[in-house]
C-alpha positions in Angstrom: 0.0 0.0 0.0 1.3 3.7 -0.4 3.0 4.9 2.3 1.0 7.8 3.0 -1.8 5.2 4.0 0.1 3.0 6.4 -0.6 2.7 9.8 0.3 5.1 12.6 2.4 3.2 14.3 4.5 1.6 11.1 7.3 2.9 9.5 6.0 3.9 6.3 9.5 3.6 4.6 9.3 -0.7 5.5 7.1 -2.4 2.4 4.5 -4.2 3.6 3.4 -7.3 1.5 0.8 -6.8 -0.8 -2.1 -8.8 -0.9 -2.5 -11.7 -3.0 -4.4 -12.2 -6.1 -8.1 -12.9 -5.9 -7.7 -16.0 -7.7 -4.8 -18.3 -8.1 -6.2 -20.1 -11.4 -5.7 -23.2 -9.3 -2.0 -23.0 -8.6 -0.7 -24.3 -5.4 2.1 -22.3 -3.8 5.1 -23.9 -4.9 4.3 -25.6 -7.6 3.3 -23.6 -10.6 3.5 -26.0 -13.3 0.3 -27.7 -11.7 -0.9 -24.6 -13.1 -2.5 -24.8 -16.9 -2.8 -21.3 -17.2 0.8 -21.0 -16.2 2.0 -23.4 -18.4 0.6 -22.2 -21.5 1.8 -18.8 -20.8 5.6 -20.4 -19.7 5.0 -22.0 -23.7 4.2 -19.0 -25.2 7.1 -17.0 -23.8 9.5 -19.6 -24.8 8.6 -19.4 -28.0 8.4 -15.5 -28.6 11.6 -15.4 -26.4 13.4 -18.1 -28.7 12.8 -15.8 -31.7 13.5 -12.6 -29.9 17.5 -13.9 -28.7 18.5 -13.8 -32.5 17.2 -10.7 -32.6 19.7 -7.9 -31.2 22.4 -9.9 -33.4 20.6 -10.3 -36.8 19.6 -7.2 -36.7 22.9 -5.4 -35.5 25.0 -7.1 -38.1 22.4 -6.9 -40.5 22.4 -2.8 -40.5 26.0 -2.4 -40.5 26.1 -5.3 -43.6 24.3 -2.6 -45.1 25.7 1.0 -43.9 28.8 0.2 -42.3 27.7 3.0 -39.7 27.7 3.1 -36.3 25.2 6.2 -36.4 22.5 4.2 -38.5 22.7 1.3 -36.2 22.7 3.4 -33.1 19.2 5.0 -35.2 17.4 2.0 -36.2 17.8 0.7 -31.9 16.5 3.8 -30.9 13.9 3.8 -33.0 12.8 1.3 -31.6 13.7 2.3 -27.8 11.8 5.7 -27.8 8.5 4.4 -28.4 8.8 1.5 -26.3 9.5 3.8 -23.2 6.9 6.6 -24.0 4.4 3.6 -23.7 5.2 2.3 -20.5 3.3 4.2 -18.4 0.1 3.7 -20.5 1.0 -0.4 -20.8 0.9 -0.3 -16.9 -2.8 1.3 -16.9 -3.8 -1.0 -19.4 -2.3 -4.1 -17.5 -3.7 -3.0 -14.6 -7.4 -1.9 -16.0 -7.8 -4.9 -18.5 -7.1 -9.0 -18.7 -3.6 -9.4 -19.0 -3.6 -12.4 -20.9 -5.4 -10.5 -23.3 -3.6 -7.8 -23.3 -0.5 -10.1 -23.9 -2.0 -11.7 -26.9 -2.7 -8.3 -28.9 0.2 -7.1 -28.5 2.2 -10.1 -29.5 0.3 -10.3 -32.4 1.3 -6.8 -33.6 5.1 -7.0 -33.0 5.4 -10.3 -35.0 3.7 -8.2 -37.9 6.3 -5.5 -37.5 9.1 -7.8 -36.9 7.4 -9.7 -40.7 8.3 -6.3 -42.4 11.6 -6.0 -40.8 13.0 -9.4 -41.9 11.7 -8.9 -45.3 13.4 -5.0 -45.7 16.9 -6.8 -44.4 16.7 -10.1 -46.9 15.7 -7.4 -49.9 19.2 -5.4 -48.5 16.8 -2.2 -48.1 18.5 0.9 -46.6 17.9 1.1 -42.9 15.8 4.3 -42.8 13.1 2.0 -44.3 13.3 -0.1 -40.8 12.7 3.3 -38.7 8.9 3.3 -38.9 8.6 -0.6 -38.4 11.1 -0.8 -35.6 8.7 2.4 -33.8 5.7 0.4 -34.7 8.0 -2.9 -32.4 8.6 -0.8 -29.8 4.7 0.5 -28.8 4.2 -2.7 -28.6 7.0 -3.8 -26.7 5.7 -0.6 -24.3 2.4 -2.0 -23.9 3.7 -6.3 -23.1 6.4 -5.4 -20.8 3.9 -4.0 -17.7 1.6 -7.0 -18.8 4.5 -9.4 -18.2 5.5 -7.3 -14.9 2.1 -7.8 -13.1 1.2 -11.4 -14.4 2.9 -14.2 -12.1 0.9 -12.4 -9.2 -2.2 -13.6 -11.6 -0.7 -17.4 -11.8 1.1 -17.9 -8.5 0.7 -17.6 -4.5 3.3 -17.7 -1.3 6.3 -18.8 -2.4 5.0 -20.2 -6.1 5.9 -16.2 -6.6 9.7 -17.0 -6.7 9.4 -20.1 -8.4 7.3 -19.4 -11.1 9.7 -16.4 -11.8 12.7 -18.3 -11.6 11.4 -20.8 -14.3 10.5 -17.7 -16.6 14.0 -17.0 -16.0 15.2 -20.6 -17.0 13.3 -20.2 -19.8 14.4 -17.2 -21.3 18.2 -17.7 -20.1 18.2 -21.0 -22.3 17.0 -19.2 -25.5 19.8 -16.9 -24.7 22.6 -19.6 -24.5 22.0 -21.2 -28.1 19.9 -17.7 -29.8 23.0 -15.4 -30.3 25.1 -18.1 -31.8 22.0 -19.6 -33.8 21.9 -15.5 -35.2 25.7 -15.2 -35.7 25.7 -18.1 -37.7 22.8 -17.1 -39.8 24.0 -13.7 -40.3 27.6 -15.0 -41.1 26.1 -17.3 -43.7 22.9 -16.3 -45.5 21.7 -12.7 -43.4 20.4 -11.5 -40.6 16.8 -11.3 -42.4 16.3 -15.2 -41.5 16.6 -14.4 -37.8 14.3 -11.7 -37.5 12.1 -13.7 -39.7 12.3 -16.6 -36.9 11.8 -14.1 -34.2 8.5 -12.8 -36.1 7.0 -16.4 -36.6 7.1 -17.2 -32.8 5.7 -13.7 -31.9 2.7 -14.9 -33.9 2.5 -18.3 -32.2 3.1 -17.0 -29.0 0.0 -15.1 -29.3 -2.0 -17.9 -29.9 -0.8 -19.9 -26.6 -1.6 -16.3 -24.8 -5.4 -16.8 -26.2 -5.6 -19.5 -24.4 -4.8 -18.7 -21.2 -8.1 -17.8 -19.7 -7.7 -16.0 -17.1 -10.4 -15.0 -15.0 -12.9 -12.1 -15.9 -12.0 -8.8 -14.0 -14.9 -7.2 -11.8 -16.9 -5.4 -13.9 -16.5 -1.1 -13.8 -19.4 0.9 -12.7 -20.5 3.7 -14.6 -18.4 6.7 -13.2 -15.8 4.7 -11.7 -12.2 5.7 -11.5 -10.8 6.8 -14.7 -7.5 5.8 -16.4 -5.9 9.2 -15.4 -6.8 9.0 -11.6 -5.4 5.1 -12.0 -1.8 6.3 -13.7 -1.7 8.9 -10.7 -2.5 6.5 -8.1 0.4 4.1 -9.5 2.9 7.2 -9.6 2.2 8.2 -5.9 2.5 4.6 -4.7 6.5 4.5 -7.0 7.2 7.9 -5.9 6.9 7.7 -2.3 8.1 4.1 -1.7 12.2 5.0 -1.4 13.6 1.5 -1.4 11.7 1.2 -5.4 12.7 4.2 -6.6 16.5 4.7 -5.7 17.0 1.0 -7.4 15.3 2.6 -9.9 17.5 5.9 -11.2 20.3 3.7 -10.1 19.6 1.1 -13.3 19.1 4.5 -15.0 22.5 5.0 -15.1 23.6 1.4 -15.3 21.2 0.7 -18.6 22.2 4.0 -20.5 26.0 3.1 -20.0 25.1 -0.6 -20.1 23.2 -0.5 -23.6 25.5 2.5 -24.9 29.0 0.7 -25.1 27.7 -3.3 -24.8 25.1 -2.7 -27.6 26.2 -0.1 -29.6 30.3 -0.1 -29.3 30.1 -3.9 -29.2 29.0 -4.7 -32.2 31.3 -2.0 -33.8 34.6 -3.5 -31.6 33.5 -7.1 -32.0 33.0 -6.4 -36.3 36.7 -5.5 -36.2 38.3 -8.2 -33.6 36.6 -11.5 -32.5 33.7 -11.3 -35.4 30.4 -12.3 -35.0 30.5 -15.3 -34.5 32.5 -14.5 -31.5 30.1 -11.7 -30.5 27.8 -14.4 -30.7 29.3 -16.6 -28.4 30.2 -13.7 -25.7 26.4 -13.2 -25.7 25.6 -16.8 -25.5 28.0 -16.9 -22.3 26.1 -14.5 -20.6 23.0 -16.5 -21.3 24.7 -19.5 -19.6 25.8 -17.9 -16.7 21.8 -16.1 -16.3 20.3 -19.5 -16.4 22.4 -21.2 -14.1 21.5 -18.6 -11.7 17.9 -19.0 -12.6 18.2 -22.5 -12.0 19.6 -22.2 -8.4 16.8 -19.9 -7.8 14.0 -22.0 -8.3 15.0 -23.4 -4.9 17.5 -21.2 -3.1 16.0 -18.3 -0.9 17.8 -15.2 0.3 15.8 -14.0 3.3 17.4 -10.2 3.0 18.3 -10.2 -0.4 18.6 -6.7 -1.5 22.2 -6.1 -0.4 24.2 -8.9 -1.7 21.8 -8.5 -5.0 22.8 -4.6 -5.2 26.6 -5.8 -4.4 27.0 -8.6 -6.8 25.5 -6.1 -10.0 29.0 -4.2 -10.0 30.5 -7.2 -11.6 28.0 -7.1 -14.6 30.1 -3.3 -15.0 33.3 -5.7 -15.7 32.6 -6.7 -19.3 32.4 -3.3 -20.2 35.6 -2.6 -19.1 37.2 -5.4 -20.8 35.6 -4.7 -24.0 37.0 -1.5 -23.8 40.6 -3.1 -23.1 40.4 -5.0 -26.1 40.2 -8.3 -24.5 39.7 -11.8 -26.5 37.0 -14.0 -26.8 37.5 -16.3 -23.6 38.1 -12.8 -21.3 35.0 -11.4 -22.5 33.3 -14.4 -22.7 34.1 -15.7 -19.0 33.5 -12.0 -17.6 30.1 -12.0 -19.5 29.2 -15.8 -17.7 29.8 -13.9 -14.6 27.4 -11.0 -15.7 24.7 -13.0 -16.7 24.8 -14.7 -13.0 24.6 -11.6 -10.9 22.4 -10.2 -13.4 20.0 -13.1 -13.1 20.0 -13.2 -9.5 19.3 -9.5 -9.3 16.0 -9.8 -11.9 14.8 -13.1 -9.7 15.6 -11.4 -6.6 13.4 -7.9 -7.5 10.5 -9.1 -8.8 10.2 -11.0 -6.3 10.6 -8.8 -4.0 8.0 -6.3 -5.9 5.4 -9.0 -6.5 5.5 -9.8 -2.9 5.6 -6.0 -1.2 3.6 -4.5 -3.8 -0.3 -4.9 -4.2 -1.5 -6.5 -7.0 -3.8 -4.4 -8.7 -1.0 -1.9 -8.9 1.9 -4.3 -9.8 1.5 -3.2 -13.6 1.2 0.8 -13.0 4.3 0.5 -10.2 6.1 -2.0 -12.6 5.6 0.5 -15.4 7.3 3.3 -13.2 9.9 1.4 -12.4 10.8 0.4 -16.4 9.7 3.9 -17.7 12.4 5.9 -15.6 15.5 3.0 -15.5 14.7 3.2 -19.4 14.4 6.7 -20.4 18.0 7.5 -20.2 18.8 4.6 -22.7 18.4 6.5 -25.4 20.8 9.3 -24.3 23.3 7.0 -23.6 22.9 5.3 -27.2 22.7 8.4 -28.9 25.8 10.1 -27.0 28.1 6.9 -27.4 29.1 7.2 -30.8 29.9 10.7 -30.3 31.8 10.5 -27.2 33.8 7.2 -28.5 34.5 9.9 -31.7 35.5 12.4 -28.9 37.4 10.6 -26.3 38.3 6.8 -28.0 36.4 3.6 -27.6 38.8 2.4 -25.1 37.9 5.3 -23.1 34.7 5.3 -23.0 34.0 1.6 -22.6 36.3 1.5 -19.6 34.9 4.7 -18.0 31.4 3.6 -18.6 31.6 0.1 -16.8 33.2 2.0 -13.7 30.5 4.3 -13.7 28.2 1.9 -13.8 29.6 -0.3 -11.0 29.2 2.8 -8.9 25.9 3.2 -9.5 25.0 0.2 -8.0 25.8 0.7 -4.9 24.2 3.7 -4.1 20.5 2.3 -3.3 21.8 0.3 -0.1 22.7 3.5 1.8 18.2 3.5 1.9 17.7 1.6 5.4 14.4 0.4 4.3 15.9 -1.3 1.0 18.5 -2.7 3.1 15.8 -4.7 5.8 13.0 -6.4 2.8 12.9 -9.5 3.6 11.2 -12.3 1.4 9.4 -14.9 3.9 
């Protein structure tokens, strides 16, 4: 609940657990795949993730097959980043206002039509400023899933089901992103990045189809007069903004992501093209996938009853490949410190939506979630755009290196908030 409405005689900075969802859709705590509604949605996000771990690689190697250029590649991402933010906040009303499932199953449906254009513009070699308005038209849609997918494990799991059920999502998608990289760098090495993308769109479309067949349950129906969208978005806003230990984790991954996503997405690519390749790109990525899903494994069972501080701690090693990137290190270095990322990484993500699908209510899980995604994202783009120019400036090296210390910094700062540092996950 908001702090402003906690009891006299709480500390309002503490989180108090939210309430649990009104139905369970017959899941047991602690064992979600009893669950058909949850495993028809764990089916549909393997799929659409399967497709969407060739992507960053097909398409980063595709562009620069084409252009050569740093600055189109760093145009054609943000393209698709800027929309994607700007509908955050909106996805978490609608998350939090409508079916999820459904809402999951629309939007699926209309980013594997974009992503159809997209492969077909890369296999016909079109210039990338074709792929602007299609990569735009991906990323409202990414806006409006990612609050969807924020607020719905509180929809298909109870207790300590919470933790599980997230940390077989994580499984999931950590597998797709040991063998999808290399899968794409192979592709793209051989016959184009087009045939990834094209992969990527096909399970999109099937994905939404397992979605559609979720069912879950109808939401109360809304009286005439009832609380408008507006008055909802505000109400999620003053629940973000006064909760400290959310919103200092917050602008701390605002930093981390726009230095993060500036030199690993957008110098990597460029240093890779010229040093270990793509294929070796490929494999770098495909570490970091092994090391997040061995984590996600482990946390399908292991529980950290504090587990904000070692979580916070641990992130400033996912700075390190960064650094080495920017020290021109080979494959295994960057490979082995990217194993290493994907771990700490992996236990963070477990570790915090855990932590806000048990301390925050549900009916505002999407609209908090949202918050949280909107303003950790926003400086992205800045730090994509600004990259190329301050590499151009100061040196790749340089900025690479600075970057990742920057970013280890960052993560440190949230655990001087007493009330981040005492969450506990019962």
């Amino acid at each position: 609940m908001p702090a402003s409405e906690a009891p006299e005689d709480r500390d309002p900075q503490v989180p108090e657990i939210g309430a649990l969802p009104a139905s369970s859709t017959g899941l047991a705590s602690g064992q979600p795949l009893r669950s058909v509604a949850f495993r028809r949605f764990l089916a549909g996000q393997s799929i659409s993730l399967a497709g969407s771990a060739m992507s960053p690689v097909a398409l980063a190697f595709g562009v620069l097959e084409v252009t050569n250029s740093t600055a189109w590649l760093s145009a054609v991402t943000t393209a698709a980043l800027v929309p994607m933010v700007a509908m955050l906040l909106l996805g978490g009303g609608i998350a939090d206002r409508y079916r999820r499932d459904t809402v999951l199953c629309l939007t699926s449906l209309g980013a594997g039509l974009t992503q159809v254009g997209v492969a077909f513009l890369l296999l016909a070699h079109q210039h990338p400023a074709f792929l602007l308005p299609l990569a735009a038209l991906n990323g409202i849609f990414q806006g409006l899933t990612k609050p969807a997918l924020r607020g719905i494990v509180s929809n298909l799991a109870v207790g300590r089901g919470i933790q599980q059920a997230s940390s077989l999502l994580a499984s999931v998608r950590n597998a797709t992103r040991i063998l999808g990289p290399t899968v794409a760098g192979l592709l793209t090495a051989s016959v184009g990045g087009g045939w990834a993308i094209a992969a990527d769109a096909a399970s999109f479309l099937l994905a939404a189809a397992f979605f559609a067949r979720m069912s879950l349950p109808e939401l109360p129906r809304r009286t005439e007069g009832g609380t408008t969208m507006l008055a909802e978005l505000r109400e999620g806003w003053g629940y973000f903004s006064s909760t400290p230990w959310i919103w200092t984790v917050t602008s701390a991954f605002g930093v981390f992501n726009a230095l993060n996503m500036g030199v690993w997405q957008i110098l990597g690519p460029v240093i890779a093209n010229a040093t270990i390749g793509a294929e070796g790109w490929g494999l770098v990525l495909s570490a970091r996938g092994v090391g997040a899903l061995l984590a996600s494994v482990v946390m399908v069972k292991l529980t950290v009853r504090r587990p904000m501080v070692p979580a916070l701690s641990s992130m400033t090693m996912a700075a390190v490949p960064l650094i080495l990137l920017g020290a021109g290190a080979n494959t295994f270095w960057l490979a082995a410190a990217a194993f290493v990322a994907g771990v700490v990484s992996e236990f963070f993500t477990v570790v915090w939506e855990t932590v806000n699908n048990t301390h925050v209510p549900e009916r505002l899980l999407s609209r908090v979630g949202a918050q949280d995604e909107f303003w950790s994202f926003v400086p992205i783009p800045i730090g994509q755009l600004s990259t190329p120019i301050l590499a151009a400036v100061f040196g790749t090296a340089t900025i690479a290196v600075t970057g990742g210390g920057v970013a280890a910094v960052a993560m440190l700062v949230p655990l001087l908030v007493p009330s981040l540092r005492r969450i506990e996950i019962k």
